[in-house]
DOFI-854686 format. One line per field, with one value per residue (C-alpha): x, y, z; residue in three letters. Coordinates in nm, 2 decimals. Example, Ala and Ser with C-alpha at 12.3 -4.5 7.8 and 13.67 -1.06 7.14 Angstrom:
2
x	(1.23:1.37)
y	(-0.45:-0.11)
z	(0.78:0.71)
rest	(Ala:Ser)
***
This chain:
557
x	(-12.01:-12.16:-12.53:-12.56:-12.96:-13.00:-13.34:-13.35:-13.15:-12.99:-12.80:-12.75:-12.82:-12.64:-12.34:-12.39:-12.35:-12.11:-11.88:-11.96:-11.89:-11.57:-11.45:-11.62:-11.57:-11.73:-12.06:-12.39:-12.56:-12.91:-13.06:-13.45:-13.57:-13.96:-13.92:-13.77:-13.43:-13.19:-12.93:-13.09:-12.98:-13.30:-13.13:-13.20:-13.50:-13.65:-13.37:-13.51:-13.90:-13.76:-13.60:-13.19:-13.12:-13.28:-13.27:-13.44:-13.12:-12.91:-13.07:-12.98:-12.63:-12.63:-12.90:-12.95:-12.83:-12.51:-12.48:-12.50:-12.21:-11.98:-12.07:-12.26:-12.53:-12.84:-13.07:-13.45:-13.65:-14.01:-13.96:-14.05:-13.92:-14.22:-14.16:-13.80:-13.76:-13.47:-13.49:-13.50:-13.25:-13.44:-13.74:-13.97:-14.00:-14.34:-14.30:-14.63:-14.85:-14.57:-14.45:-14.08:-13.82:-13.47:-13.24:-12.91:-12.64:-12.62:-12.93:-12.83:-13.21:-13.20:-13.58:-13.52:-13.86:-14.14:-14.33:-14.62:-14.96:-15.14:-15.53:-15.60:-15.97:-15.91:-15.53:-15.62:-15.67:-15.48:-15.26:-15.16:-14.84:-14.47:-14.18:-13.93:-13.86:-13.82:-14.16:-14.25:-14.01:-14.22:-14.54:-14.48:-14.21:-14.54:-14.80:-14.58:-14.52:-14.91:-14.99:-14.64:-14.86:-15.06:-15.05:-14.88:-14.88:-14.61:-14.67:-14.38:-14.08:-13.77:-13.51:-13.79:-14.03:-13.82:-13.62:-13.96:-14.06:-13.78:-13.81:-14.19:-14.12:-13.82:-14.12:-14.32:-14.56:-14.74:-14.60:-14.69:-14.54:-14.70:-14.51:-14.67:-14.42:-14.29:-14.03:-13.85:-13.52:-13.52:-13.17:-13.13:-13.19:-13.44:-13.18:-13.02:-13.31:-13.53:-13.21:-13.34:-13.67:-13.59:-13.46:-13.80:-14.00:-13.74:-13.79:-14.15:-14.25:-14.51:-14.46:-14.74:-14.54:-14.73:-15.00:-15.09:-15.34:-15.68:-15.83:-15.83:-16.11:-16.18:-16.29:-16.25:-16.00:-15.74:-15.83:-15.78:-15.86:-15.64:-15.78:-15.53:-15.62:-15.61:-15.94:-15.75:-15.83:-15.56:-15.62:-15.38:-15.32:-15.08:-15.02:-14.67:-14.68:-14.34:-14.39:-14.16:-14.11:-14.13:-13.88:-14.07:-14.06:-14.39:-14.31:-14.07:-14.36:-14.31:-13.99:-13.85:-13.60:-13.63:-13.77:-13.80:-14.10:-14.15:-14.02:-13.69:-13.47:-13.20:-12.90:-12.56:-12.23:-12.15:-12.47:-12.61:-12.97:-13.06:-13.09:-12.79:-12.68:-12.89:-12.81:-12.96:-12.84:-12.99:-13.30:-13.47:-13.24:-13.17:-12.83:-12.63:-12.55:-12.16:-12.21:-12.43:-12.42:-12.82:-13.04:-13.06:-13.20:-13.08:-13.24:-12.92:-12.76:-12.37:-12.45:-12.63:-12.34:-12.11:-12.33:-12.36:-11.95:-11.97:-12.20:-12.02:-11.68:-11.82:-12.02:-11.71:-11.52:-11.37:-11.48:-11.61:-11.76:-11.98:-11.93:-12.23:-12.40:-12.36:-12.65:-12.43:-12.64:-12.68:-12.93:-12.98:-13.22:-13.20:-12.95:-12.82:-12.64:-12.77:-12.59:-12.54:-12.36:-12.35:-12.64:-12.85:-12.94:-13.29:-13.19:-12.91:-13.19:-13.41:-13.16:-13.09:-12.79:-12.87:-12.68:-12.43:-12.37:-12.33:-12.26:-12.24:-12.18:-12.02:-12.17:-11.95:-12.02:-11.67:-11.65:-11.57:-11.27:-11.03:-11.23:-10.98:-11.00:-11.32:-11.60:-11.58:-11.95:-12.03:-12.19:-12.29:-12.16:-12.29:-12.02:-12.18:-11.93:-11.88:-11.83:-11.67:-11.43:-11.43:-11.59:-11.73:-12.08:-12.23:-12.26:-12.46:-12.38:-12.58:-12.48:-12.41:-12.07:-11.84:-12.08:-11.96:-11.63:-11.67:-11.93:-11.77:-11.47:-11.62:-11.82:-11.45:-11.38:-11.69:-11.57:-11.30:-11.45:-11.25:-11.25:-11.23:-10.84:-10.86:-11.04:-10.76:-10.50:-10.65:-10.38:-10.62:-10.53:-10.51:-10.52:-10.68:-10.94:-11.03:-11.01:-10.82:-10.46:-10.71:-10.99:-11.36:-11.29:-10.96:-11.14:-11.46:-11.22:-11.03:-11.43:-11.47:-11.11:-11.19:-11.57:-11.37:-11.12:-11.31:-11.16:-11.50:-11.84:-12.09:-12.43:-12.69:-12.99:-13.26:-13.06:-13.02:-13.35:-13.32:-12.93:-13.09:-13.41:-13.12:-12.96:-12.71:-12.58:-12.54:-12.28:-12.31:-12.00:-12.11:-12.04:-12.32:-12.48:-12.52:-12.66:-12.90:-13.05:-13.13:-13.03:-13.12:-13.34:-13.20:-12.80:-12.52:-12.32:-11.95:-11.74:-11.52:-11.23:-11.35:-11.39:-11.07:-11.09:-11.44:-11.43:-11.57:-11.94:-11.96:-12.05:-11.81:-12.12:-12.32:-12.28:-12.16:-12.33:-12.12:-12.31:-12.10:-12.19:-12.11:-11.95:-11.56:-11.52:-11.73:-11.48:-11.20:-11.33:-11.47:-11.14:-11.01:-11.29:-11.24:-10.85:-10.98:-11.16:-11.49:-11.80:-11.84:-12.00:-12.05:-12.31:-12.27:-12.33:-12.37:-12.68:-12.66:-12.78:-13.02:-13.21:-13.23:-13.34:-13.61:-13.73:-13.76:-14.16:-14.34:-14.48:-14.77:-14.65)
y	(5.69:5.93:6.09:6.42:6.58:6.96:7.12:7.46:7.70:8.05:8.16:7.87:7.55:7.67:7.77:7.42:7.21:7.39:7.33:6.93:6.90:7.11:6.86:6.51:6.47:6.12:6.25:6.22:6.57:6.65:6.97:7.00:7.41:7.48:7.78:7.80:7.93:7.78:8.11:8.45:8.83:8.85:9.15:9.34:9.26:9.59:9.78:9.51:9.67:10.02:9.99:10.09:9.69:9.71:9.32:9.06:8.82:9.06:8.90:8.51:8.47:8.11:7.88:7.61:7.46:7.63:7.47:7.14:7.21:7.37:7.12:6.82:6.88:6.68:7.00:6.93:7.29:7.31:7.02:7.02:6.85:6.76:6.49:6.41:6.06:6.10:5.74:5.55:5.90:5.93:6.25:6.27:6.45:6.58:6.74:6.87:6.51:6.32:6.22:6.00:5.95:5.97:5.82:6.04:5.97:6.36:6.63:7.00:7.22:7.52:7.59:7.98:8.19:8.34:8.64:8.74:8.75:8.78:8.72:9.11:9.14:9.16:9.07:8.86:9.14:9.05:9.37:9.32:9.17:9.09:9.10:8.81:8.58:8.68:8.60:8.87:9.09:9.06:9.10:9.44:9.59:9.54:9.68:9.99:10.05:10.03:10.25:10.47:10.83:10.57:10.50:10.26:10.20:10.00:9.81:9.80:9.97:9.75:9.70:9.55:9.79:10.07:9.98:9.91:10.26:10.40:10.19:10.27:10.61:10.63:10.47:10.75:10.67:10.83:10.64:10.60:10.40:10.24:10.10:9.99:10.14:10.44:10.45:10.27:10.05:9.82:9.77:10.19:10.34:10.62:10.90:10.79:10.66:10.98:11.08:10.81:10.86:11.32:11.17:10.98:11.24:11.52:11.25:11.33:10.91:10.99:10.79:10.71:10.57:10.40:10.32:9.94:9.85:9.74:9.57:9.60:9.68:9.64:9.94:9.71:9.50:9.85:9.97:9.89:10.07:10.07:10.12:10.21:10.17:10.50:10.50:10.66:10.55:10.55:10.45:10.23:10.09:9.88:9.77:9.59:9.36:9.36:9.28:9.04:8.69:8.31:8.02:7.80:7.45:7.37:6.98:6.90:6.89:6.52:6.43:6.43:6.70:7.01:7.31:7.67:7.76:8.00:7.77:7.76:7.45:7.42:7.35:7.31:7.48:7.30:7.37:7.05:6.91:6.67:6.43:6.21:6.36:6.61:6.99:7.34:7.66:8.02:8.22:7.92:7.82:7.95:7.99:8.21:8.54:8.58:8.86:8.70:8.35:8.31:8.21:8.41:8.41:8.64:8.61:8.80:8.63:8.68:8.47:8.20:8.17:8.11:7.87:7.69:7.65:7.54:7.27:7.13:7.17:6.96:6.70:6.61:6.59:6.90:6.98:7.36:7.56:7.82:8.16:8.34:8.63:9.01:9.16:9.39:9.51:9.81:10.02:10.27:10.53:10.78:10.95:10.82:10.52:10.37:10.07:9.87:9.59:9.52:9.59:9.89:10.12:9.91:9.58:9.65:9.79:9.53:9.27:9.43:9.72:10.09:10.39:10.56:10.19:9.97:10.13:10.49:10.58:10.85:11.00:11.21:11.35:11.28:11.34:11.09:11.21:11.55:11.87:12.02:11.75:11.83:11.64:11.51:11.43:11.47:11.12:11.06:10.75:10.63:10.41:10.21:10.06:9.90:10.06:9.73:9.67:9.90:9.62:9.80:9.70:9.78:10.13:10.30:10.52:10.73:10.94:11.04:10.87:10.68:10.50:10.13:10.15:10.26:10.00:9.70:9.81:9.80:9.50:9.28:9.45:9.33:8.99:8.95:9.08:9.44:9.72:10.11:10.08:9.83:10.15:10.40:10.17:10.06:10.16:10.24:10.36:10.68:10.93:11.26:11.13:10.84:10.92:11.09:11.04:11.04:10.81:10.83:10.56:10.62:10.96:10.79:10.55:10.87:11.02:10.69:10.63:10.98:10.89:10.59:10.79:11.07:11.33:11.41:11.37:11.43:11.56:11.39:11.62:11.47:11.57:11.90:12.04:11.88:12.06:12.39:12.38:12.29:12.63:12.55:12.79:12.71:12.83:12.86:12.82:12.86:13.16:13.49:13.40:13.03:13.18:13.36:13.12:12.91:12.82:12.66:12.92:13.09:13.05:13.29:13.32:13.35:13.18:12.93:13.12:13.40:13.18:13.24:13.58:13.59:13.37:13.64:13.66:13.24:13.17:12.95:12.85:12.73:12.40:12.56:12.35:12.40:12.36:12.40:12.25:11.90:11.88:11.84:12.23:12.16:11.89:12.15:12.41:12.19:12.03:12.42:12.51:12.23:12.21:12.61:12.51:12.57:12.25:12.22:11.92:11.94:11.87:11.51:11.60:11.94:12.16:11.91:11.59:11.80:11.89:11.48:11.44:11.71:11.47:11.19:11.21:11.01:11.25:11.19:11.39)
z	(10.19:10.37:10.30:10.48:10.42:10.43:10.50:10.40:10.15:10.18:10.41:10.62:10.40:10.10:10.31:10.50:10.19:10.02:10.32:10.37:9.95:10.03:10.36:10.19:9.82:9.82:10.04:9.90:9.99:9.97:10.00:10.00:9.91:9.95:9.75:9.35:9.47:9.68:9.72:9.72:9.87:10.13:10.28:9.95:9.86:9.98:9.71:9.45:9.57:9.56:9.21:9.35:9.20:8.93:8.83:8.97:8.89:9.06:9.39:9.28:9.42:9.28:9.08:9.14:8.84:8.92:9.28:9.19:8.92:9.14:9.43:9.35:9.56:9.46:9.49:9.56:9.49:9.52:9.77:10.12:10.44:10.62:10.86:11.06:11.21:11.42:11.59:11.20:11.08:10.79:10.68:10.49:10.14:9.97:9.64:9.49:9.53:9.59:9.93:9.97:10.24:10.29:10.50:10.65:10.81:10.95:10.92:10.90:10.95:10.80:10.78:10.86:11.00:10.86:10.93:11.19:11.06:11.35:11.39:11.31:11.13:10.75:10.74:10.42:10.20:9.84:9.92:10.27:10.20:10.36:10.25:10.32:9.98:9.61:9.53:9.80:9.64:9.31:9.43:9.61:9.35:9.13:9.37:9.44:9.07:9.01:9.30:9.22:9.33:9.57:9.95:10.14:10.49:10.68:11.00:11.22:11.32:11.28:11.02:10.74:10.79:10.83:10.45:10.33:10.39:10.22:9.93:9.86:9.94:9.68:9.41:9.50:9.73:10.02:10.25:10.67:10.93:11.21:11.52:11.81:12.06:12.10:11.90:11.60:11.53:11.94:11.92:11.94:12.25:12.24:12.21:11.97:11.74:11.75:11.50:11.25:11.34:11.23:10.91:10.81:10.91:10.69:10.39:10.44:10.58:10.82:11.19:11.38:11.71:12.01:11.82:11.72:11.47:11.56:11.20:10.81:10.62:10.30:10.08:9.75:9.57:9.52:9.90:10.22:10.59:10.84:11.20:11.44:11.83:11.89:11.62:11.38:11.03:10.73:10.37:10.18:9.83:9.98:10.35:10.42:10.74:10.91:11.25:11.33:11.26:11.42:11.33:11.10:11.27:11.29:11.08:11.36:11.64:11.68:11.60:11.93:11.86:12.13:12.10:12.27:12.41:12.06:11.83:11.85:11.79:12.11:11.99:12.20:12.14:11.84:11.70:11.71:11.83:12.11:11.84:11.71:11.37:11.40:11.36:11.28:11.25:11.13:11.19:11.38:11.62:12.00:12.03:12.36:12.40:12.37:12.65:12.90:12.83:12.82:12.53:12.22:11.89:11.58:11.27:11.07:10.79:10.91:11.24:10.99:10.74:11.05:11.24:10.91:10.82:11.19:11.20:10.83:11.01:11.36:11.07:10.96:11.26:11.32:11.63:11.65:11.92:11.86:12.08:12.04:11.93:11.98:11.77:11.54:11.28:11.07:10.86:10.58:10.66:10.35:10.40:10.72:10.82:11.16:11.36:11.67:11.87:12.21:12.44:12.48:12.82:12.77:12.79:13.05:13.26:13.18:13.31:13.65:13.60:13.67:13.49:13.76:13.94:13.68:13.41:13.24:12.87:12.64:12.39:12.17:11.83:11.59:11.26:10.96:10.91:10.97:10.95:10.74:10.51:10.28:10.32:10.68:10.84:11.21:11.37:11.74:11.93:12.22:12.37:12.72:12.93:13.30:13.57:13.78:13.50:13.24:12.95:12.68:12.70:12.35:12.12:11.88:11.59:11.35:11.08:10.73:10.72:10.95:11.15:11.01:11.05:11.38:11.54:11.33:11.55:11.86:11.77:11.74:12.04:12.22:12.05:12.27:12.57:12.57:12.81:12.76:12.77:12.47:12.28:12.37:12.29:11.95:11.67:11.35:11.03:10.91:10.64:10.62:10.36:10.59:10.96:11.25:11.44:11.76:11.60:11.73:11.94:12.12:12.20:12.37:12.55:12.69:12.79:13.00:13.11:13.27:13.39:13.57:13.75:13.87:13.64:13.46:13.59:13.32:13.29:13.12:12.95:13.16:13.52:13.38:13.55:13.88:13.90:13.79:14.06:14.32:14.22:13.96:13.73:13.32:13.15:12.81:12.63:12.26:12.02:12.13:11.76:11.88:12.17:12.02:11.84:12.12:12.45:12.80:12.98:13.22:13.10:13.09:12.76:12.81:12.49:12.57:12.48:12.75:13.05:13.22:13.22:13.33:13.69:13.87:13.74:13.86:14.18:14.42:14.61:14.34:14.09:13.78:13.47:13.15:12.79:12.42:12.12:12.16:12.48:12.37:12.53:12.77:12.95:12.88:13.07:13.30:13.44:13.43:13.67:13.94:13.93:14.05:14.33:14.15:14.17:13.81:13.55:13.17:12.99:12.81:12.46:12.48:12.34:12.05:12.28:12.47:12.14:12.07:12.42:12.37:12.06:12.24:12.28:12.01:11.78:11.48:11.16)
rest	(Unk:Unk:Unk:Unk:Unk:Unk:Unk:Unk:Unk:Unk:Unk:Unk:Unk:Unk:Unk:Unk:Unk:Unk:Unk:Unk:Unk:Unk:Unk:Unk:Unk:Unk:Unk:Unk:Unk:Unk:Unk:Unk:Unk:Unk:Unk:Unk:Unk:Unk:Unk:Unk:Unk:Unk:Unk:Unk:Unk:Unk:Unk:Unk:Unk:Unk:Unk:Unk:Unk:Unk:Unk:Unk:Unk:Unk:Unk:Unk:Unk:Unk:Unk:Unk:Unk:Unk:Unk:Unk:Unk:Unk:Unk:Unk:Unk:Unk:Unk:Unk:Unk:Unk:Unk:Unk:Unk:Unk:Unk:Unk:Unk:Unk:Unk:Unk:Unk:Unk:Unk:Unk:Unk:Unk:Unk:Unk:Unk:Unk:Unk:Unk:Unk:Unk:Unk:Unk:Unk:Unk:Unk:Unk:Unk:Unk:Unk:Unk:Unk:Unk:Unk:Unk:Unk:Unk:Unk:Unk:Unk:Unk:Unk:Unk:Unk:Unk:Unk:Unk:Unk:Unk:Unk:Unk:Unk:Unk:Unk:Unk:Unk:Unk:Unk:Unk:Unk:Unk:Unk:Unk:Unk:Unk:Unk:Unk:Unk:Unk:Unk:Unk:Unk:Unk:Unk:Unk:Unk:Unk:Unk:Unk:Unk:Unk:Unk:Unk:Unk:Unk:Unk:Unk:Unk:Unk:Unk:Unk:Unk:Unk:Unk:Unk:Unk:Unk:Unk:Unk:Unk:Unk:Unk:Unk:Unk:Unk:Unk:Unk:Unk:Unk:Unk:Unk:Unk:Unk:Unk:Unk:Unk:Unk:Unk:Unk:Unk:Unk:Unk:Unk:Unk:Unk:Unk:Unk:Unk:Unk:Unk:Unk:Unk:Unk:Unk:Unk:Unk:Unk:Unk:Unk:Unk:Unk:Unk:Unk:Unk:Unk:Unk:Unk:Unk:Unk:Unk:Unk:Unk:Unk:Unk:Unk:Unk:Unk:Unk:Unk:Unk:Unk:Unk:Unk:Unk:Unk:Unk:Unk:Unk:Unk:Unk:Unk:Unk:Unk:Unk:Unk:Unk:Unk:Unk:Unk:Unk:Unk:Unk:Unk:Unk:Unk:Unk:Unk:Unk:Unk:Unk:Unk:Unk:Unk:Unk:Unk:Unk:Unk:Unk:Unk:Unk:Unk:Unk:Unk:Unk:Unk:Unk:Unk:Unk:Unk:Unk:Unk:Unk:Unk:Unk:Unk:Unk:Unk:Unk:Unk:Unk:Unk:Unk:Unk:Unk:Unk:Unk:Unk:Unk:Unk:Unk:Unk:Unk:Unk:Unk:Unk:Unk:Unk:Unk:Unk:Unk:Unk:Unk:Unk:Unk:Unk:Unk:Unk:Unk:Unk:Unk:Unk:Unk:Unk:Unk:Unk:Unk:Unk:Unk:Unk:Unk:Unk:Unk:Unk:Unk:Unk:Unk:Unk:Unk:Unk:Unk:Unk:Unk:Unk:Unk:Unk:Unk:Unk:Unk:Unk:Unk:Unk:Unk:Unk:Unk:Unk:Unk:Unk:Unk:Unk:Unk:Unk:Unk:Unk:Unk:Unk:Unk:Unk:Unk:Unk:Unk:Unk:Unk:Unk:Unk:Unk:Unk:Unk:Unk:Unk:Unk:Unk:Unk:Unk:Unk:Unk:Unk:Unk:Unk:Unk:Unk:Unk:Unk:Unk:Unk:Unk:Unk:Unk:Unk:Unk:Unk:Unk:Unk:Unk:Unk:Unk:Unk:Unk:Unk:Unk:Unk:Unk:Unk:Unk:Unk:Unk:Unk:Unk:Unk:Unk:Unk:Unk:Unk:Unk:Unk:Unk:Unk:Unk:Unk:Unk:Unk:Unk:Unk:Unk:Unk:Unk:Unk:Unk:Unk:Unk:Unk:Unk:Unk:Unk:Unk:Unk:Unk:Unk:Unk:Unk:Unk:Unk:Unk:Unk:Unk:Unk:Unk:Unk:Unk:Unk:Unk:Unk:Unk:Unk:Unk:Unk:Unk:Unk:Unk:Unk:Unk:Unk:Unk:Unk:Unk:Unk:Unk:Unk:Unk:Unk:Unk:Unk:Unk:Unk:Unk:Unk:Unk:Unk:Unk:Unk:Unk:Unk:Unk:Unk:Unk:Unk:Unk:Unk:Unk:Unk:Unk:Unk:Unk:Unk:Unk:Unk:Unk:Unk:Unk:Unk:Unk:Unk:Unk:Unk:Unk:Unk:Unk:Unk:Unk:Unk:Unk:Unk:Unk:Unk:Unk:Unk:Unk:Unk:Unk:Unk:Unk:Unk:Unk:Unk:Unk:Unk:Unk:Unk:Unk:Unk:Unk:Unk:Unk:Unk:Unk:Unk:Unk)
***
C-alpha cells in the first residue's frame, strides 16, 4: 500500500488528494493544513470583507470533516510541515507542542505564498492588515464594519488591492489607494488600465499612483499615519497591505530539494521536484511560460487545480506533462469587468520586440452584443499580434459586459499557439441577445489580417503630433455636434457620409489623418482615399482612444 503525504490545502493540496483517493483506493493519504480549513474560496474573500457573500460558510467549499468522508483522507489541520527529509522520504510534523514524523512513499507540496510585509517603520500596527486566508477575511470584514464612515487606505495596485478597495468602499468607507508605480492592474497596459483606473476614481476611491510609502505611524490604537515618499501624510482607520506575495518555503531550506533564487520550488514538466517522490505545485512553484518557454510563476488558483490533478495523475503513473502558463486573469472593478491573457506591449518590450517590427496591435471598441438588440455595451480590445507570423500574442479587454467571453476565447486560442487567421475563421455562436454574426474577434482578426497585408496602416494617438508638425491634415469624420464638443486642434469636420463629395478641400500633397469615433469609419474612408490616389492613415481607435491616451498621466484625486 501506498502512503502519499500532502503539505498544504486549497487549491492545490485538496485537489491533489482528491485525485490520488480517486486513482488509488487502497493509498494511505495524508494531508497536513497549518490553518483550520483545508478547502476555502480565497478569490472571494474580499466580497466576504465587503458584505456581497454574506456568510462566512459560503467561503468553505469543503470541511474537513467532509473530505475525509468523501475521500478518506487522514486530514491533519492546525498541523504543520516543518522539516522534509528527502534522502530517509519521510517530514516532519509539529502540531501545537507536539513534533512527529512521517514516512511517504510520494510528497505532493502545496505550501502556497504569503504576503509582503516589508521592513517599512510601524508596519506592526494591530490594523495594518492583509488579506489572504479566512481568518484575514474576519479580521478586516470587522474592522471595516467598525470604521463603516471611517478611512482606509490600500497599499498596492494589483488584483487584491484593487478588490479590496471596492469592497471597503461598498462598506462605506473613505477609501485611498496607493501604488508605487504609475499605474494600477501590471498585466494591463497603460492604455488600457487608465479605463479601470477612470472607474475608481468615478466610484469616488482616491489613487495616489507613483508614489510608495515611506513609514506608519501610530496616532493610537484606532489611528494610523501613512507617510508617502512624496511626504504626503494620509490618515487611516484601517490600512490593507497588498503588495504582493513570496512562496512560503522557508522549512524546506535544507532539505536538498531546489529552489529559485525568490523561493520558488523548480519543478520539471511533470511537476515534480529534483527530489525522488517529490512534487509541488501552486503559488510556490516556478513553472514555464507556455509562450516563451522561460520560467514563470502564477499565483492563480485555475493553474494550481491543474498542476495539482497533474502531479496525482504522473503519482500514479500516468504520465502528464504540464504546458505552461499564459496569465489569463480577470477583475471586477465596480461596474466594469477588466481581463487579460497573453503578454502585454510592456513585457514584449521588456523582452526585446519593438511595436511596427515585431509586432503591432488592434484596438477596436465592439459591443456585447447587436446594437439593435437592447442592452448591448461597448468594450475595447486590444488584440497584439506578430508581425513574422501572425501569432496572436496576448489581449486586453475592459468593459461593462463582454469582456470574458471574449479574452477566455483568445486565451484557448493562445493555448494552441493561433494566428490572426485562427480569429477570423473562429465560428462562435450567435444570437441577438448574446453576440454578433461578425464577433469581436473575427473583426480584430480582419484589422490585423489588413495591418499584415498592407491594406491599413494605422495611427496610434501618440504619433498623431509628429504627423501633424510634418504637415498632415486631420479629418474629422464625426457628426458637427461631436465636433463641437471636442476635437483634435486644428481638424476639419467633414461627416463620414460627406467625404466623397468633398475631395476637393483635401490636399493630394499632404498626409491626410482621418479621426471618427472609434475608428471602424475611419478604415472605410481610409481605403476610399488611397484606392483614390490620396496618402491617407486612420486613427487607431478613433477620438475615443486618444481621450484614454490623454489619461494616461498618473493623477492624485
Amino acid at each position: 500500500m501506498s502512503k502519499y503525504i500532502i503539505v498544504g490545502g486549497v487549491a492545490g493540496g485538496a485537489t491533489a488528494a482528491a485525485r490520488l483517493r480517486r486513482l488509488d483506493e487502497a493509498a494511505e493519504i495524508i494531508l497536513v493544513e497549518r490553518g483550520g480549513e483545508i478547502s476555502f474560496a480565497n478569490c472571494g474573500l474580499p466580497y466576504y470583507v465587503g458584505g456581497t457573500i454574506p456568510e462566512r460558510d459560503d467561503l468553505l467549499l469543503m470541511t474537513p470533516k467532509r473530505f475525509h468522508g468523501l475521500f478518506n483522507v487522514d486530514v491533519r489541520i492546525h498541523s504543520e510541515v516543518i522539516r522534509v527529509d528527502t534522502a530517509q522520504k519521510k517530514v516532519t510534523i509539529r502540531n501545537g507542542e507536539r513534533e512527529y514524523e512521517e514516512i511517504y512513499d510520494a510528497l505532493v507540496l502545496s505550501p502556497g505564498a504569503k504576503p509582503l510585509r516589508p521592513p517599512i517603520p510601524g508596519i506592526d500596527h494591530k490594523n495594518i492588515v492583509t488579506l489572504r486566508n479566512v481568518p484575514d477575511a474576519d479580521l478586516l470584514r470587522q474592522l471595516a464594519q467598525r470604521y463603516a464612515n471611517g478611512k482606509a487606505v490600500v497599499v498596492g495596485g494589483g488584483f487584491i488591492g484593487i478588490e479590496a478597495a471596492e469592497n471597503l468602499k461598498e462598506r462605506g468607507m473613505e477609501v485611498t489607494l496607493v501604488e508605487a508605480v504609475p499605474h494600477i492592474l501590471a498585466p494591463f497596459d497603460t492604455d488600457m488600465v487608465v479605463l479601470a483606473e477612470k472607474e475608481l476614481r468615478e466610484k469616488g476611491v482616491r489613487l495616489i499612483l507613483g508614489n510608495g510609502v515611506k513609514e506608519f505611524v501610530s496616532v493610537n490604537e484606532e489611528q494610523v499615519e501613512v507617510h508617502l515618499a512624496d511626504h504626503t501624510s494620509l490618515e487611516a482607520n484601517l490600512v490593507v497591505l497588498a503588495i504582493g506575495v513570496r512562496p512560503d518555503t522557508g522549512f524546506l531550506s535544507d532539505s536538498g530539494i531546489r529552489l529559485g533564487e525568490r523561493g520558488h520550488i523548480l519543478v520539471d514538466e511533470y511537476m515534480q521536484t529534483n527530489a525522488e517522490g517529490v512534487y509541488a505545485v501552486g503559488d510556490a512553484v516556478m513553472t514555464v511560460d507556455h509562450q516563451t518557454g522561460k520560467a514563470a510563476a502564477l499565483a492563480l488558483a485555475g493553474p494550481a487545480n491543474r498542476q495539482a490533478r497533474l502531479a496525482a495523475d504522473n503519482i500514479a503513473g500516468r504520465k502528464r506533462k504540464y504546458h505552461g502558463v499564459m496569465g489569463s486573469s480577470i477583475l471586477k472593478v465596480f461596474g466594469l469587468t477588466a481581463a487579460s491573457t497573453g503578454k502585454n506591449e510592456r513585457t514584449l518590450e521588456r523582452e526585446g520586440l519593438r511595436y511596427g517590427e515585431d509586432y503591432r496591435y488592434t484596438l477596436t471598441y465592439p459591443t456585447s452584443h447587436v446594437t439593435y438588440y437592447p442592452g448591448a455595451e461597448i468594450f475595447a480590445l486590444k488584440m497584439i499580434f506578430s508581425m513574422k507570423d501572425g501569432k496572436v500574442l496576448g489581449a486586453q479587454a475592459i468593459g461593462k459586459a463582454g469582456v470574458d467571453k471574449c479574452i477566455d476565447t483568445v486565451a484557448a486560442v493562445l493555448q494552441f499557439d493561433g494566428t490572426i487567421y485562427d480569429l477570423i475563421d473562429l465560428e462562435l455562436s450567435y444570437a441577438p441577445p448574446f453576440g454578433a454574426a461578425k464577433a469581436p474577434l473575427n473583426m480584430a482578426g480582419y484589422y490585423a489580417d489588413n495591418i499584415l497585408q498592407g491594406l491599413a496602416n494605422p495611427l496610434r494617438p501618440d504619433e498623431l503630433s509628429q504627423e501633424m508638425e510634418q504637415g498632415a491634415q486631420v479629418i474629422d469624420l464625426r457628426s458637427p455636434a461631436l465636433y463641437q464638443g471636442s476635437h483634435i486642434e486644428g481638424a476639419v469636420n467633414i461627416p463620414t457620409e460627406q467625404l466623397r463629395d468633398n475631395l476637393d478641400k483635401l490636399d493630394r500633397d499632404r498626409i491626410i489623418l482621418l479621426a471618427c469615433k472609434t475608428g471602424l469609419n475611419g478604415y472605410f474612408m481610409e481605403r476610399m482615399l488611397t484606392q483614390r490616389g490620396f496618402k491617407a492613415r486612420n486613427l487607431m481607435g478613433g477620438c475615443a482612444y486618444l481621450e484614454a491616451f490623454k489619461e494616461r498621466a498618473p493623477k492624485d484625486q
